[in-house]
C-alpha positions in Angstrom: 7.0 -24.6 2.3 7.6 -25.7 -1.4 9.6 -24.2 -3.6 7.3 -22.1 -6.0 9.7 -22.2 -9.5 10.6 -26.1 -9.0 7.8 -27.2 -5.9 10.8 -28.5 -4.4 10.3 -29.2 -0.8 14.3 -28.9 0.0 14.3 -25.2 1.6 17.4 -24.4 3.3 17.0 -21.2 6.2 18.9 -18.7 5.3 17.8 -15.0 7.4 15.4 -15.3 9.6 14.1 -11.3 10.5 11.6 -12.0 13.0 7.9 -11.5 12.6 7.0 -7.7 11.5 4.1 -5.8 10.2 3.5 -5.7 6.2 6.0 -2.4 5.2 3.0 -0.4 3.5 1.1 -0.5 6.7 1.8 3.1 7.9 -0.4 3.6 10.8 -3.0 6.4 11.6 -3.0 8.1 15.1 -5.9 6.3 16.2 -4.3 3.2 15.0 -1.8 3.5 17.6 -4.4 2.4 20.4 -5.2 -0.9 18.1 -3.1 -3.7 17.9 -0.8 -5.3 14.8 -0.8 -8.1 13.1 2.7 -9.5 12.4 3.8 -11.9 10.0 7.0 -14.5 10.1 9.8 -12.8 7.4 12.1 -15.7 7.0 14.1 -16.2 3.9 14.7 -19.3 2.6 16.9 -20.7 -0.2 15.8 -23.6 -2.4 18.8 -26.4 -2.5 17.7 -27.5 -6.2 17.2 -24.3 -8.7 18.8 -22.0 -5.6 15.6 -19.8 -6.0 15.8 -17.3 -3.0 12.5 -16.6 -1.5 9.6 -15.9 1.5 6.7 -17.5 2.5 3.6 -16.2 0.5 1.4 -14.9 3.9 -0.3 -12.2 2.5 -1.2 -11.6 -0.8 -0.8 -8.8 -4.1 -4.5 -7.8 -3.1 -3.7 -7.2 0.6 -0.6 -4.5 -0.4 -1.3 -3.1 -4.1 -5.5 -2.2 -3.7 -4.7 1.0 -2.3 -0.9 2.1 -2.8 1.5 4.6 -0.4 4.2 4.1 -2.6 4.3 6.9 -5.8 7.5 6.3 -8.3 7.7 9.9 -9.2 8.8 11.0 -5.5 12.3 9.9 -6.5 13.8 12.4 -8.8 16.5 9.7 -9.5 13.6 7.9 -10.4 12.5 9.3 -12.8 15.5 10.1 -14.5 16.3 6.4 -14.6 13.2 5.5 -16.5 13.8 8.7 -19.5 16.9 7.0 -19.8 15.6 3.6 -20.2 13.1 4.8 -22.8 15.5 6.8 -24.8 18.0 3.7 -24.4 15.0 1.3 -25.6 14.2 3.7 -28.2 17.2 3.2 -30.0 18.0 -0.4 -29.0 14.6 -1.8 -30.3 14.0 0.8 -33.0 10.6 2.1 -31.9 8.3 4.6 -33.1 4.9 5.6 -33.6 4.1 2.0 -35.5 5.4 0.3 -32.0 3.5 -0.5 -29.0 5.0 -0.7 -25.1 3.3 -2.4 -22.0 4.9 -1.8 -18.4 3.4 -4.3 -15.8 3.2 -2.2 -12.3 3.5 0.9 -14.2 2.7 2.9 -11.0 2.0 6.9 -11.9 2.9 6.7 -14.9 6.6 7.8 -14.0 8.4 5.8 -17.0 5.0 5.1 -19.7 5.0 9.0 -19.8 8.3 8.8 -21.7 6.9 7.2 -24.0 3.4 8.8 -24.8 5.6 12.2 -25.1 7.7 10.2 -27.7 4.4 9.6 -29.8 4.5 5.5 -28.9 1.6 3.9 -28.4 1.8 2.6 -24.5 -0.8 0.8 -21.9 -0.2 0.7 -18.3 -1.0 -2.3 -15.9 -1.4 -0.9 -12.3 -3.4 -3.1 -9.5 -3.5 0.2 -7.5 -6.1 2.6 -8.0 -5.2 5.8 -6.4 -1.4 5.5 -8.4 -3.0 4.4 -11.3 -5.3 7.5 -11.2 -2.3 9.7 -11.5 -1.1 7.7 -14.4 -4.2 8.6 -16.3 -4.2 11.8 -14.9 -1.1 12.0 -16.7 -2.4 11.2 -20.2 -1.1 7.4 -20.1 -3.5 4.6 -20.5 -3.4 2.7 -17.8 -6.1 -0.7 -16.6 -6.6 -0.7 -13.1 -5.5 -4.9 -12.6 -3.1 -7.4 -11.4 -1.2 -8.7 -14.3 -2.7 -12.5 -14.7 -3.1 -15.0 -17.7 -6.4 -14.3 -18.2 -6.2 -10.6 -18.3 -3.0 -11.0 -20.3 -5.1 -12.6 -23.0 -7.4 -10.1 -23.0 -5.1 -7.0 -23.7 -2.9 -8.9 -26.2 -6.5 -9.3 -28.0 -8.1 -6.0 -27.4 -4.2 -4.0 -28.0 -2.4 -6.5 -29.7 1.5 -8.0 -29.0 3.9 -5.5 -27.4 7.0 -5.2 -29.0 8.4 -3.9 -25.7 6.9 -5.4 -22.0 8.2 -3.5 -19.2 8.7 -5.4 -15.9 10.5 -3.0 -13.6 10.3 -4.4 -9.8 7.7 -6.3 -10.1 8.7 -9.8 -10.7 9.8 -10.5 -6.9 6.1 -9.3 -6.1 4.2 -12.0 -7.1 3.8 -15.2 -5.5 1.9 -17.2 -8.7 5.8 -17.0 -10.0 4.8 -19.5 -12.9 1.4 -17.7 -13.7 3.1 -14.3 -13.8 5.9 -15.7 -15.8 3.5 -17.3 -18.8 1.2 -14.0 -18.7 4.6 -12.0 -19.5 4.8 -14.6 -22.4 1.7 -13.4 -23.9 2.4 -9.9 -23.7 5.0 -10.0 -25.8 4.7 -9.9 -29.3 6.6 -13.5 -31.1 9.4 -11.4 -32.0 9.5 -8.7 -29.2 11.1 -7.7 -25.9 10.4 -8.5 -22.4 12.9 -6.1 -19.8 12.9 -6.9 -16.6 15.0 -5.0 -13.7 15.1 -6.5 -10.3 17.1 -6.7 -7.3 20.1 -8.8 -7.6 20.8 -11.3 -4.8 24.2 -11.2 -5.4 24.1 -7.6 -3.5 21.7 -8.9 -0.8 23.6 -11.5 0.4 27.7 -9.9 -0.4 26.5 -6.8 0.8 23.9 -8.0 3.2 21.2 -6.0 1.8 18.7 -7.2 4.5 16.3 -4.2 3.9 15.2 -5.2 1.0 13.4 -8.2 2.4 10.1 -7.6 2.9 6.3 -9.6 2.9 5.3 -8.0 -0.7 9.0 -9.1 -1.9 7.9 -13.0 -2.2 11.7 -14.4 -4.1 15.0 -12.5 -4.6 16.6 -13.1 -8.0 20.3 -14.4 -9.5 21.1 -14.4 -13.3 20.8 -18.1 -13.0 17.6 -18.7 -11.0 15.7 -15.5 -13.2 16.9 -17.6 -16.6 15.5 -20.6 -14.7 12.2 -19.2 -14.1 11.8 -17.0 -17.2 12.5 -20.7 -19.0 9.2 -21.7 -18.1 7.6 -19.6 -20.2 9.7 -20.3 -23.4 11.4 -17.0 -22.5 15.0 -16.7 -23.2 17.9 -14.5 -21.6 19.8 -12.4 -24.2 21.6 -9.9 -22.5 21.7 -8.5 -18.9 22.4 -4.7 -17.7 24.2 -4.1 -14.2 22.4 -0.9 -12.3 23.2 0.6 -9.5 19.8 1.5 -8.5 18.3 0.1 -5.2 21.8 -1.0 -4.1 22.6 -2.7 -7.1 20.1 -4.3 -9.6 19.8 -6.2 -13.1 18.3 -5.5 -16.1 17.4 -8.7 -17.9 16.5 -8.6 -21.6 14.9 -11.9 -23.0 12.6 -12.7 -26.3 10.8 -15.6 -27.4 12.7 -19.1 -27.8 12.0 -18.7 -31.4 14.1 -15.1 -31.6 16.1 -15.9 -28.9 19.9 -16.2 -29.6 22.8 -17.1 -28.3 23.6 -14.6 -24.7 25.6 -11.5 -25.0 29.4 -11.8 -23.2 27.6 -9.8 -20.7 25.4 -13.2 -19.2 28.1 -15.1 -19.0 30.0 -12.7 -17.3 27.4 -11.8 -14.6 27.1 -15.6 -14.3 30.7 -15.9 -13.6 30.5 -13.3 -10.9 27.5 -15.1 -9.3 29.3 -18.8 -9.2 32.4 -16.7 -7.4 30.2 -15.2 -4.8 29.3 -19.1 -4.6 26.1 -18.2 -5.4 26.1 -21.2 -7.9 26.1 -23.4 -5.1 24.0 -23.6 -1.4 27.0 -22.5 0.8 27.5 -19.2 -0.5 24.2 -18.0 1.2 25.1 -19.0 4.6 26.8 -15.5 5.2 23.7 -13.3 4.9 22.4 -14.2 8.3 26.2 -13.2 10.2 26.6 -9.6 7.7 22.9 -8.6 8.8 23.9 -9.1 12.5 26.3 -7.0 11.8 24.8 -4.3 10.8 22.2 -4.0 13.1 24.7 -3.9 15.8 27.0 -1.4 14.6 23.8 0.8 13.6 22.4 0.1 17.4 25.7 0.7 18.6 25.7 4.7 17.2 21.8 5.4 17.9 22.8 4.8 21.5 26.0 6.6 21.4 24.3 9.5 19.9 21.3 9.4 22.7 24.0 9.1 25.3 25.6 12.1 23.8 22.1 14.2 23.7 22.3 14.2 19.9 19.3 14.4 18.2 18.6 11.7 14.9 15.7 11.8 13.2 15.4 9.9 9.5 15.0 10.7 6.4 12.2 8.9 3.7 9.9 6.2 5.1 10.3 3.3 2.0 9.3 -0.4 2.7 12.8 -1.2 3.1 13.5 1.2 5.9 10.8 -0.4 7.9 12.4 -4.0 7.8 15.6 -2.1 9.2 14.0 -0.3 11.6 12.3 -3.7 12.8 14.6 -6.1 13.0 16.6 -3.6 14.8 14.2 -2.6 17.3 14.7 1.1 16.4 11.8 3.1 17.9 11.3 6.9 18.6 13.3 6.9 21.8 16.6 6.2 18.7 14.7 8.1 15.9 12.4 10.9 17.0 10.5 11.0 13.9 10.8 10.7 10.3 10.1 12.6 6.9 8.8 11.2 3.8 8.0 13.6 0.5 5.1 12.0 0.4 1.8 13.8 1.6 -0.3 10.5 2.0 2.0 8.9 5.0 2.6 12.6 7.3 0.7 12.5 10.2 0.9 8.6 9.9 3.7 6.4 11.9 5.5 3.8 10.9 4.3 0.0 10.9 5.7 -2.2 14.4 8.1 0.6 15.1 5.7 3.4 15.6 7.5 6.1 14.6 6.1 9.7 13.6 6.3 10.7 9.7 6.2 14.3 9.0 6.8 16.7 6.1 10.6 17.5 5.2 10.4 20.7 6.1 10.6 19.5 10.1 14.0 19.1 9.3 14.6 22.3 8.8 12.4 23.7 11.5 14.4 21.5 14.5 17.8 21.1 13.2 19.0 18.2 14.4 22.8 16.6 15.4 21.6 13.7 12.8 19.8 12.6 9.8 19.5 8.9 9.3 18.4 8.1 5.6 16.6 5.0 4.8 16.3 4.9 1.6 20.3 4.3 1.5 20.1 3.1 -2.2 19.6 7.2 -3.0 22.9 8.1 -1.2 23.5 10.7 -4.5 20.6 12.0 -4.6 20.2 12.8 -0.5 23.4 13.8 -0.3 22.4 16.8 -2.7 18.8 16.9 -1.4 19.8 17.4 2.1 23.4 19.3 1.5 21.2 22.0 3.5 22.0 20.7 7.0 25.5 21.1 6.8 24.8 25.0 7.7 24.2 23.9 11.4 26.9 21.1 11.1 24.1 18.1 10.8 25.0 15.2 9.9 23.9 12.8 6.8 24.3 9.6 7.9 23.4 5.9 6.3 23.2 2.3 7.5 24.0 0.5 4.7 26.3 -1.1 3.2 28.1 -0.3 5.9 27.2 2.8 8.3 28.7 6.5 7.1 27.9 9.6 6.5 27.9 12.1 3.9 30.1 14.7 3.2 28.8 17.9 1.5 32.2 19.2 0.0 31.9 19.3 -3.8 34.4 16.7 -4.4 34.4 14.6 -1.7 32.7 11.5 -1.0 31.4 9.6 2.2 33.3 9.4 5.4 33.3 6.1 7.8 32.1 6.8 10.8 33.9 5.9 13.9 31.3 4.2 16.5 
């Protein structure tokens, strides 16, 4: 494996998950009967521009064709991207003269914003049943993966954005370099590029394991995202700290000609990274021993709780809840079934673990002892979703960053459990 920002052939193992299913797999009933391929997921770190990242075994075309994941599910979501818009609005000064391209703009969930504030806006979606939603929606949105040639074309046929939208899509592709120059052209000579993505400084301090997965190809710093973005003649200017998905960063960067010096906010993201030791090869090593850790102290309850005839079933089925239920060899006889708010995956099960996903309102139907959230990142908003299940005394319970449960007093917070 060579590095793909440097082609650096110094990779350094840093969590090694096991082989599992791709997490967008979710199986039909008759696919039960058939069997699965699995693919290594084994993170490495390079040793020279400390670029975290997977092997490259399948591709954008085997995950994003035909798409089970639909942005506006997630109330919280949503919310986040008005925000951004209204936020960008003022920041960048934009109006109806301006134009806005999101990359991976799903259904529409954030471009929406922006057609209702009368700015011209064109989505790029690779997958077609998300992307007919988007339309569906009144945003203009090309059914294609974002590459150099295609970037061309639009920035012809639309003109420059003053405004490209990258939101979780730059750990998705595995042309980093390609991607990276075909953001370049996007962006108008004196526009905008945002770009939020996972920070690795949460993966690995809070041993975010979960968030590993095959479409998830490298897992970004401050320093190795200003390292690749570099390539491209792109330039950091200022960075945003977010709390959503466990903890992510917004990086804002222009054109080396605008560009100018960093905000205090860079440096001071940067200083928090280099005293993680993220600056440096060692400060990795500790992702491998935090993930153990979790798993066990998650098995450790799901057996307590079977012992003890309680019944768990989960909550959401997101590509990050399959990694965890893999590499910790959850299967229905922990976690009877799952529910997901979206129709396309009930009736389906769960890729490697083969657990049932049904409808939400099964919760409410069985009542059990336990609800195990997966998607853990949207502890506020399942707290409040599922406050419900406190009538029966249930339980809201999540794995990460350390496993507790929820509390459904009005001014309380989460509770340690005691396993």
């Amino acid at each position: 494996m060579l590095c793909r920002l440097c082609n650096s052939d110094r990779m350094r193992s840093i969590l090694d998950l096991g082989a599992t299913p791709p997490c967008e797999l979710f199986l039909t009933e008759r696919a039960l009967d058939l069997p699965e391929v699995t693919y290594p997921l084994h993170l490495r770190l390079c040793e020279d521009c400390l670029l975290l990242q997977i092997p490259a075994l399948i591709t954008p075309e085997d995950t994003f064709t035909d798409y089970a994941y639909y942005s506006s599910f997630s109330d919280s979501w949503v919310e986040h991207a008005r925000l951004f818009v209204v936020s960008a609005v003022d920041r960048l000064g934009l109006d109806d003269t301006s134009s806005v391209v999101e990359v991976a703009s799903n259904d529409g969930y954030l471009l929406r914003h922006c057609a209702a504030a009368g700015i011209r806006c064109l989505g790029i979606e690779p997958s077609r049943n998300v992307g007919a939603v988007a339309r569906d929606r009144g945003v203009p949105t090309l059914t294609a993966f974002l590459d150099e040639d295609l970037a061309t074309r639009v920035r012809t046929q639309h003109g420059p954005a003053d405004l490209v939208v990258a939101n979780n899509v730059f750990a998705h592709v595995p042309d980093l370099l390609g991607f990276t120059r075909a953001l370049r052209t996007l962006v108008a000579d004196d526009g905008w590029l945002s770009i939020e993505v996972h920070h690795a400084l949460n993966l690995v301090r809070l041993a975010q394991f979960d968030t590993i997965y095959h479409e998830h190809f490298q897992y970004y710093t401050v320093l190795s995202a200003t390292r690749a973005l570099a390539t491209a003649g792109l330039a950091v200017v200022d960075v945003d700290l977010l709390e959503t998905h466990g903890g992510s960063i917004r990086i804002w960067a222009r054109p080396d000609a605008v560009g100018r010096v960093p905000t205090r906010r860079v440096a001071e993201v940067l200083r928090r990274e280099e005293a993680a030791g993220l600056h440096d090869v060692d400060g990795y090593l500790g992702l491998e021993p935090r993930a153990r850790a979790v798993r066990q102290q998650l098995l450790r309850f799901l057996l307590d709780c079977r012992a003890r005839n309680r019944t768990v079933v989960g909550y959401g089925a997101p590509g990050k809840g399959n990694t965890l239920l893999n590499y910790c060899g959850i299967r229905p006889d922990l976690l009877e079934y799952t529910v997901d708010r979206n129709p396309y995956k009930h009736g389906r099960y769960t890729p490697g673990t083969r657990i049932p996903i049904l409808d939400p309102r099964q919760i409410e139907k069985d009542r059990p002892d336990i609800v195990l959230a997966l998607p853990w990142n949207l502890e506020a908003e399942l707290t409040e979703q599922l406050r419900y299940i406190g009538e029966w005394g249930g339980e809201l319970v999540f794995p990460l960053p350390s496993l507790h449960s929820a509390t459904f007093q009005p001014d309380s917070g989460a509770r340690r459990l005691t396993t």
